[in-house]
N, C-alpha and C positions, 0 to 999 in steps of 0.2 A: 609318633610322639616319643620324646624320649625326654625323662627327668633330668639331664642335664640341660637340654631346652628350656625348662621350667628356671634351674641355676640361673643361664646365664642372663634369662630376662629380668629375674630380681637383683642382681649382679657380685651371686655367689659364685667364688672360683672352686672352690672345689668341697666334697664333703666335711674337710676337718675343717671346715669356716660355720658349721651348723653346731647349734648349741645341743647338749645331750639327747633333748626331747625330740627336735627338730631330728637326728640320727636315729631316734629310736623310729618315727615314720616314715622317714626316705627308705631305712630297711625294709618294713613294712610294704611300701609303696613299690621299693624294685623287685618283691618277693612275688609279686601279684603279676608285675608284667613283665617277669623273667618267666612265669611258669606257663609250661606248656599246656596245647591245649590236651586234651584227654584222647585216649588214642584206640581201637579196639581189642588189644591187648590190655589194656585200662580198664575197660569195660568188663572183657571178660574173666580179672582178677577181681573185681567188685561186684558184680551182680549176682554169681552163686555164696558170698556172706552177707549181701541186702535178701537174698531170697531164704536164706535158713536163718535169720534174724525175721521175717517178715512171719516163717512158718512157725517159730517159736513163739511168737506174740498171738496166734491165731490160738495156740494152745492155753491160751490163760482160758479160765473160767471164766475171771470175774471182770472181760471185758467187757464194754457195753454194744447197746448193737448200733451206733455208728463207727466204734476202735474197730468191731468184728468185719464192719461192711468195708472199711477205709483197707484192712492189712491183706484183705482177701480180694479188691482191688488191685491192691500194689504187690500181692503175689501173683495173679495173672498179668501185671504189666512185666516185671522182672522176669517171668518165664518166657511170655512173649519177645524180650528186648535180645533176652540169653540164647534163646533159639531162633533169633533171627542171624545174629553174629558167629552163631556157630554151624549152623548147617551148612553152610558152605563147605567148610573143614571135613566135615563130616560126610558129607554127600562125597566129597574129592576124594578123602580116604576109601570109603565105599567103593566106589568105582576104580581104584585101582588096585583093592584088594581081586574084586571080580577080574581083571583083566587079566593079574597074575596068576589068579587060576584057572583061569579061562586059557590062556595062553601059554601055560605052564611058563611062566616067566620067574 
């Protein structure tokens, strides 16, 4: 689907035939489904400041004990999410650290 499908069925020719307001959500509207999807490069720029935001709210006192149960859930999902995307990485460098030494390479 594409917004200018949408145009030329109501039988707009082009964006400067849209009144200001009408411009400010087709912006809106192509912003959305111009952007891409999330990628695990994406992932792994966000999930370690969701995880030290999640461990810093674990640190208030004066949370209560479903805030305590909810941040302490969603600190073991971010760790689980971050170390599933990255061990691979990690496991690969591992292994070719060992071979270079292993093999004097």
């Amino acid at each position: 689907m594409n917004i200018f499908d949408i145009f030329h069925k109501q039988g707009i020719k082009s964006v400067d035939d849209l009144t200001p307001e009408e411009k400010k959500t087709y912006q809106q509207w192509a912003s959305i489904l111009n952007r891409p999807d999330p990628t695990i490069d994406d992932l792994k720029a966000i999930l370690p400041k969701e995880l030290a935001r999640a461990n810093e709210e674990l640190r208030k006192h004066e949370n209560s004990k479903d805030k305590d149960s909810f941040y302490k859930a969603y600190t073991t999902l971010c760790e689980f999410i971050l170390k599933t995307i990255t061990s691979p990485t990690q496991e690969r460098e591992a292994l070719k650290a060992f071979l270079k030494q292993k093999y004097n390479l």
